[in-house]
Phi, psi and omega in degrees: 000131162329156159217119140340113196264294187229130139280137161257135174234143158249144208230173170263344198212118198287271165014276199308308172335305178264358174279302189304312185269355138310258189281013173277286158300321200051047185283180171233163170295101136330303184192153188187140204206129171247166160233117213254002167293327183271337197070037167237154154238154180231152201207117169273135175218144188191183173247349159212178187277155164343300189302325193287350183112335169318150176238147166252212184208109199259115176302125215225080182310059142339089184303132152102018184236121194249012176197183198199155133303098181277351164060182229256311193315303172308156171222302166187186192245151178240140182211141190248125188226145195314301192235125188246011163282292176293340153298332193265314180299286185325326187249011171263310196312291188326334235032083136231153187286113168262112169268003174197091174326119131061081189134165187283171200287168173308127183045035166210194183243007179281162202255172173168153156223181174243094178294159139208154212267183182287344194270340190084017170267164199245166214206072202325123054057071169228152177290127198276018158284329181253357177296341175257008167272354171080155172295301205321000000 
């Protein structure tokens, strides 16, 4: 069966990035590899690995490019968490930005909040009692 491995993101500053999503998020480093003929590094941050069936997130450091377009097409990373209240504390206390507090989407009972990384991709919240009830 297929698996879903990864998203690639780029971010400008590798550091702040995996410092966000470690202690922020509370993801672990995974893995991390640079090439210094092309001028990148790479960084998997995730909460298990691949192989376990996990899907990550490959970071993706362009040497000398400290910001991005993030453009109209992304939209956002979705992560399903026990409690996305205490999550949402937890990721204030930590200094991360919460853009959408907490609560259910407009005219429906699924529960979501809204994160966003040092890069400005945004980064959904949902309570994992309703994934599988769909957004709608």
């Amino acid at each position: 069966m297929s698996q879903l491995l990864h998203t690639m993101i780029r971010v400008g500053n590798l550091e702040r990035s995996i410092e966000f999503y470690t202690k922020v998020m509370g993801m672990k480093l995974l893995r991390q590899s640079e090439n210094a003929e092309y001028k990148y590094t790479l960084a998997f941050v995730g909460f298990g690995e691949e192989s376990t069936g996990q899907a990550v997130i490959e970071l993706t450091y362009n040497w000398g490019t400290d910001n991005y377009d993030l453009g109209t097409g992304f939209g956002h990373l979705a992560i399903g968490e026990a409690d996305i209240y205490q999550r949402c504390e937890a990721i204030a206390a930590a200094g991360g930005k919460i853009t959408r507090a907490p609560g259910p989407v407009a005219g429906g009972s699924t529960e979501i909040a809204f994160v966003e990384d040092p890069d400005g991709y945004k980064i959904e919240l949902i309570q994992k009692k309703a994934m599988s009830e769909g957004l709608g």
